[in-house]
Residue frames as a rotation matrix with the C-alpha (Angstrom) as fourth column:
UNK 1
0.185 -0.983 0.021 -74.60
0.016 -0.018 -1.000 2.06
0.983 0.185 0.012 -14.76
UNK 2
0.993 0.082 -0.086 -73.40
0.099 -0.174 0.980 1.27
0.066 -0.981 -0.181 -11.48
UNK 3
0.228 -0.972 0.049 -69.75
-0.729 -0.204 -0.653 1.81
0.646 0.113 -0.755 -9.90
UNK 4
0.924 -0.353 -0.145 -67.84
0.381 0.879 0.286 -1.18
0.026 -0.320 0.947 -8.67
UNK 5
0.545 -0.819 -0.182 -64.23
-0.665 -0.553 0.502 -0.70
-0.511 -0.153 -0.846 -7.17
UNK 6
0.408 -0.650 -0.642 -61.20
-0.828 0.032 -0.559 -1.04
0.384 0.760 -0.525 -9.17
UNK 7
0.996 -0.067 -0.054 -59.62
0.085 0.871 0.483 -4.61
0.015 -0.486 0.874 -8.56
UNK 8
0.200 -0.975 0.099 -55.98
0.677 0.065 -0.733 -3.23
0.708 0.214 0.673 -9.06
UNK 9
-0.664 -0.454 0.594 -56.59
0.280 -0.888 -0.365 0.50
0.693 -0.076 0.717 -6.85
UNK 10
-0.606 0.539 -0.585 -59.71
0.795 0.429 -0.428 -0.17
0.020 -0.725 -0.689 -4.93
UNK 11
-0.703 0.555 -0.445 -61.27
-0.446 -0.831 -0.332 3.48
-0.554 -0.035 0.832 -6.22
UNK 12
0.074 0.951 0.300 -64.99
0.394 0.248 -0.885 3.28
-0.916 0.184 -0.357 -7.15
UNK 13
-0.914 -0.354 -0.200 -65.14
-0.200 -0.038 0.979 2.98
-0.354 0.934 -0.036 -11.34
UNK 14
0.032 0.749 0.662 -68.03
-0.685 0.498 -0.531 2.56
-0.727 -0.437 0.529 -13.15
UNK 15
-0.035 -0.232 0.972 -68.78
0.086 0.968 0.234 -0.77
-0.996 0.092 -0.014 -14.42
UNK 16
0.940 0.335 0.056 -69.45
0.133 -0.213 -0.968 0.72
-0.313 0.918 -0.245 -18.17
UNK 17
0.794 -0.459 -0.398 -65.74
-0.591 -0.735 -0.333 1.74
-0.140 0.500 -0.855 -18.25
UNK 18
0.782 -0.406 -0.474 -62.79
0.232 0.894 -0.383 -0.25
0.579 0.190 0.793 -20.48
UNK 19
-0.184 -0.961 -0.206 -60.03
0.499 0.090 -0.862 1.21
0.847 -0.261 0.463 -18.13
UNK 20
0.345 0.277 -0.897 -59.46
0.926 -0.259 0.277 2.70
-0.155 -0.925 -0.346 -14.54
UNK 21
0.747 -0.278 0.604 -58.96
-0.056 -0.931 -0.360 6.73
0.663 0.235 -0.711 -14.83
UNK 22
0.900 -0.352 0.257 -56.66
-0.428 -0.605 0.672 6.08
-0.081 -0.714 -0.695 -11.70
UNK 23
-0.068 -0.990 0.125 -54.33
-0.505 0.142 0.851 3.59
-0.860 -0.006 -0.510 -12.43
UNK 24
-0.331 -0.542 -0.772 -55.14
-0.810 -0.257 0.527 2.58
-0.484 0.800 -0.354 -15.71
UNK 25
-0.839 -0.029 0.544 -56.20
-0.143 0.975 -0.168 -1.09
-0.526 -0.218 -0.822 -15.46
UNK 26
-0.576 0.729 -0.371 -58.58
-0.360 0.182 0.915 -2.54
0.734 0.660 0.157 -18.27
UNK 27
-0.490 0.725 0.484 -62.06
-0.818 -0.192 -0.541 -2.73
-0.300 -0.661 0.688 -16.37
UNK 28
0.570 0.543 -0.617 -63.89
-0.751 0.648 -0.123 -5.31
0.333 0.534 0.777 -19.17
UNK 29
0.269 -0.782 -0.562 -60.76
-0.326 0.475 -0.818 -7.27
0.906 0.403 -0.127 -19.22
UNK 30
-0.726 -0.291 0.623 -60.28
-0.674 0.121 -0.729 -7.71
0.137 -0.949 -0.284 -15.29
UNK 31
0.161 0.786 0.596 -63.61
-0.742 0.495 -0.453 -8.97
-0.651 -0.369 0.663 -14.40
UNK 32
0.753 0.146 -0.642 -62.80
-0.531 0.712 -0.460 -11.52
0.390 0.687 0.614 -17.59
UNK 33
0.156 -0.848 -0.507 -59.61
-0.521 0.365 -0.772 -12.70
0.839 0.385 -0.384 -16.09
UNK 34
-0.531 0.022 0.847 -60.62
-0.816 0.256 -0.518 -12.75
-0.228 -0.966 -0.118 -12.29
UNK 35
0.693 0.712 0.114 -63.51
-0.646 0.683 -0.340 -14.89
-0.321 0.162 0.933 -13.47
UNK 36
0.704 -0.348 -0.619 -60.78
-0.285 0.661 -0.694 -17.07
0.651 0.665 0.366 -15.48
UNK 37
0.816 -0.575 -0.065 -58.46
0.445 0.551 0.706 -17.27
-0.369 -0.605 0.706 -12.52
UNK 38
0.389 -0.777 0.494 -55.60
0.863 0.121 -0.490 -15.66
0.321 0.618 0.718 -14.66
UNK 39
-0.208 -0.472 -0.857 -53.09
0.903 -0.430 0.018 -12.82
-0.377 -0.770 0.516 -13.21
UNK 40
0.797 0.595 0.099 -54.12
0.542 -0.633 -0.553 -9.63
-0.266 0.495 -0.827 -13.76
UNK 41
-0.438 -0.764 0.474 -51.83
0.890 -0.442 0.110 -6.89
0.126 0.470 0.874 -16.28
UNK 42
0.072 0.035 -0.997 -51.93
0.279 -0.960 -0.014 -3.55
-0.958 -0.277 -0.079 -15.84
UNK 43
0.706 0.706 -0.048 -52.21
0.449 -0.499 -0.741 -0.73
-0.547 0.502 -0.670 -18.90
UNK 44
0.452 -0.644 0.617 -49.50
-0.706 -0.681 -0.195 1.58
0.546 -0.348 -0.762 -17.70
UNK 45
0.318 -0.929 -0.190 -46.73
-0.088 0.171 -0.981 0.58
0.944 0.329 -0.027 -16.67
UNK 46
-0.652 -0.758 0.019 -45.50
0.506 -0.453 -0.734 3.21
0.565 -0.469 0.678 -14.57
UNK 47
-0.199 0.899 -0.391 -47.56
0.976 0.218 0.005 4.83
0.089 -0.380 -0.920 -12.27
UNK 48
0.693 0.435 0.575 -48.69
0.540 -0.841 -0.014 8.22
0.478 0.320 -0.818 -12.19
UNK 49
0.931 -0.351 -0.094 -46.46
-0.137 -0.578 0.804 9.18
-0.337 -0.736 -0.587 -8.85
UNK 50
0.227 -0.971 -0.081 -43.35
0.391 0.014 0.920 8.16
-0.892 -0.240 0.382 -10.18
UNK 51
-0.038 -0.084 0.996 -43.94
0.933 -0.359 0.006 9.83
0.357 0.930 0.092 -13.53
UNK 52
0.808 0.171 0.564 -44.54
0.081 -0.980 0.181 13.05
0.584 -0.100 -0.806 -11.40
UNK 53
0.440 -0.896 -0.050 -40.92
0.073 -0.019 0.997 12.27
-0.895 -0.443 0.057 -9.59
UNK 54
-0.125 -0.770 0.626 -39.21
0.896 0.184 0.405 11.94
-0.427 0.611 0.666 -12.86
UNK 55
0.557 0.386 0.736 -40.83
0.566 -0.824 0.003 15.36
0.608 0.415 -0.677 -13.87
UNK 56
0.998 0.062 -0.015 -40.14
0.057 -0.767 0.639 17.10
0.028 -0.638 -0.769 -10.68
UNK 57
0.360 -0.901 0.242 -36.15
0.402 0.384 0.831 15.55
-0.842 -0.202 0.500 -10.62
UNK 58
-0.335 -0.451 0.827 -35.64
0.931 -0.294 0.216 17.06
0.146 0.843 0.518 -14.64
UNK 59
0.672 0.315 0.671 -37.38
0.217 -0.949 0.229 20.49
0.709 -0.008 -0.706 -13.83
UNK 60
0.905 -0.426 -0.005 -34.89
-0.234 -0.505 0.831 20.79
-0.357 -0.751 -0.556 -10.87
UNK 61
0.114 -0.902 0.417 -31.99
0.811 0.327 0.485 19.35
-0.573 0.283 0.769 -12.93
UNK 62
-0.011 -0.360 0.933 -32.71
0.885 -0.439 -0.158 22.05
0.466 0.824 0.323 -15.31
UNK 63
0.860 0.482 0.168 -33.13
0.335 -0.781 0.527 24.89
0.385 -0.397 -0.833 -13.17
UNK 64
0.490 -0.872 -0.029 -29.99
0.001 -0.033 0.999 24.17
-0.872 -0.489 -0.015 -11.25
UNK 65
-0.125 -0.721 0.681 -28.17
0.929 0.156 0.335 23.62
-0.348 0.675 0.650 -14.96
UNK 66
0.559 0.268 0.785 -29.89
0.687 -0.679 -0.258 27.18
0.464 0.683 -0.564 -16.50
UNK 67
0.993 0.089 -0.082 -29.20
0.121 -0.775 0.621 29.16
-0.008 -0.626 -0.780 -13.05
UNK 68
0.475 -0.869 -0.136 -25.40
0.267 -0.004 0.964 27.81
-0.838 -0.494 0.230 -13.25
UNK 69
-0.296 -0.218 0.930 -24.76
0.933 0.141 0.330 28.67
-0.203 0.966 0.162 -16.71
UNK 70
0.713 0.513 0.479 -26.74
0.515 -0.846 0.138 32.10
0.476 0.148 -0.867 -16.43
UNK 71
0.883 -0.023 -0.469 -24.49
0.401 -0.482 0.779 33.44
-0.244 -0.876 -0.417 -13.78
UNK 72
0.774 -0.628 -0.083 -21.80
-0.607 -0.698 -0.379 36.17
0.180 0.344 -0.922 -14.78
UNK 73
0.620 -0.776 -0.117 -18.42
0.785 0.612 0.095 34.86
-0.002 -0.150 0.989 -14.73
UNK 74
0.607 -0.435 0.665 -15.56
-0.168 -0.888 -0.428 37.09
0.777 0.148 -0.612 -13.62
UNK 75
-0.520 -0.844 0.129 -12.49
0.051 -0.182 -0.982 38.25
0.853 -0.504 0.137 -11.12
UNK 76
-0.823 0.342 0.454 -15.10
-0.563 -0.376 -0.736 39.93
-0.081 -0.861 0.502 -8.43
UNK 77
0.003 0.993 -0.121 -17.64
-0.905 0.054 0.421 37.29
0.424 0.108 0.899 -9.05
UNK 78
-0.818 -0.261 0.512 -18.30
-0.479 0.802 -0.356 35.00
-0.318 -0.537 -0.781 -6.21
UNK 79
-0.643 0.612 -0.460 -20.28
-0.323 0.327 0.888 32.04
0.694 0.720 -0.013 -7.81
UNK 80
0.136 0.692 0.709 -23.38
-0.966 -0.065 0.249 30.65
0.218 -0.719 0.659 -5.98
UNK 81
-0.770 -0.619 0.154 -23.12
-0.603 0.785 0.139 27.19
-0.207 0.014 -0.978 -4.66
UNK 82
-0.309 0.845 0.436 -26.71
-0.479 0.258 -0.839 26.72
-0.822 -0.468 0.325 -4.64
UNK 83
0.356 0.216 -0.909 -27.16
-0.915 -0.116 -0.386 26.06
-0.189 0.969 0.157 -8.75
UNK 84
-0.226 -0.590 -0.775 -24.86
-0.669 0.672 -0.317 23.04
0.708 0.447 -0.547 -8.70
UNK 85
-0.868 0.268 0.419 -26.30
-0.367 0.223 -0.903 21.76
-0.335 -0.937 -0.095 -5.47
UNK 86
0.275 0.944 -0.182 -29.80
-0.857 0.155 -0.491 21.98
-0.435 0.291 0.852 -7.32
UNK 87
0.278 0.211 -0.937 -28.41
-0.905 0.385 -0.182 19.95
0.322 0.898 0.298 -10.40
UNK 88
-0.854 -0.500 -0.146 -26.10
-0.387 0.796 -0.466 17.28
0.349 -0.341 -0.873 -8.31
UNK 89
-0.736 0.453 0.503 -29.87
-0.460 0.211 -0.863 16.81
-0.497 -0.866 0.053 -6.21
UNK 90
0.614 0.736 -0.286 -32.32
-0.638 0.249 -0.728 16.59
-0.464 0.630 0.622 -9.38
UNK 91
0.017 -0.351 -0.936 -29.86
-0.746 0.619 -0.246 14.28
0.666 0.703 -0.251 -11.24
UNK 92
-0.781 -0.386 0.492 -30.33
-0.612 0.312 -0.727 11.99
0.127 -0.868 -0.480 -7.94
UNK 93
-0.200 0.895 0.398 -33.40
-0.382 0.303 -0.873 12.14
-0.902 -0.327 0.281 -7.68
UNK 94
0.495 0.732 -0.468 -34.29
-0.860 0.338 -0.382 11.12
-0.121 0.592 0.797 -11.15
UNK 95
-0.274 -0.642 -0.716 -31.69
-0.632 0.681 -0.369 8.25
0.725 0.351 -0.593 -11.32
UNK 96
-0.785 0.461 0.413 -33.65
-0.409 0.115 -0.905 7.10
-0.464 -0.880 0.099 -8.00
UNK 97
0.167 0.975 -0.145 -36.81
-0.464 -0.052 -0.884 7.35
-0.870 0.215 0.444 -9.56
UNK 98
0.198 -0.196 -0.960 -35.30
-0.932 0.265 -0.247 5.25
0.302 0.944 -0.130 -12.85
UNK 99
-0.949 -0.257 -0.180 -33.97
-0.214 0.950 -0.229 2.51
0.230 -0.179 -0.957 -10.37
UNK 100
-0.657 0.713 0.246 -37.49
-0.378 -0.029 -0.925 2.63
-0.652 -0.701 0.289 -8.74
UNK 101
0.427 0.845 -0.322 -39.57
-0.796 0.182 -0.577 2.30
-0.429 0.503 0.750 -11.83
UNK 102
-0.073 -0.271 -0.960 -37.22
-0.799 0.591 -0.106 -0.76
0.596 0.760 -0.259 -12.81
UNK 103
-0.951 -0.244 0.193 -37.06
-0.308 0.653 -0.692 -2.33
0.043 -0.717 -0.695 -9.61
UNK 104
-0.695 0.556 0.456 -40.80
-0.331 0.315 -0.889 -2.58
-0.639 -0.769 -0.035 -10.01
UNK 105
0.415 0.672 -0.613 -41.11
-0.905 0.374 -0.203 -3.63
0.092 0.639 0.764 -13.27
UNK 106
-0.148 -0.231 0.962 -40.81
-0.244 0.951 0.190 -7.57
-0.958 -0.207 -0.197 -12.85
């Protein structure tokens, strides 16, 4: 078994495996298509980093939505601004990270 780098990610794979662990890419199935001349397809889609943006953007949407919804409500209660701030920032960011992962699927 040797390792031979990934033709989609360029990390070292070895040559026994049908897919890359890093980005996904069918290993058997490359080396058949380079050899055929034909473009290569990917596994996955999406890639790992922008699945961990679309995580990190709903874990701060919900924080900011729990913290603003948790907080007493009253006459002498000054609310925080920080809770809606969170949610207005994580609903950005994932709507970012939604144009992003479309803008790069062709």
């Amino acid at each position: 078994m040797a390792l031979i780098d990934c033709p989609e990610c360029g990390k070292k794979v070895s040559d026994a495996a049908t897919s890359c662990p890093n980005c996904g890419i069918g290993i058997a199935s490359a080396r058949e298509t380079q050899a055929a001349g034909t473009p290569l397809t990917t596994i996955q889609e999406t890639g790992k980093r922008l699945k961990l943006h679309t995580i990190g953007a709903v874990l701060l949407l919900l924080v900011g939505a729990i913290w603003f919804f948790s907080q007493p409500t009253g006459i002498e209660q000054h609310a925080s601004p920080w809770p809606p701030l969170l949610m207005f920032l994580g609903l950005t960011w994932y709507l970012v990270t939604k144009l992003r992962i479309w803008w790069h699927h062709k």
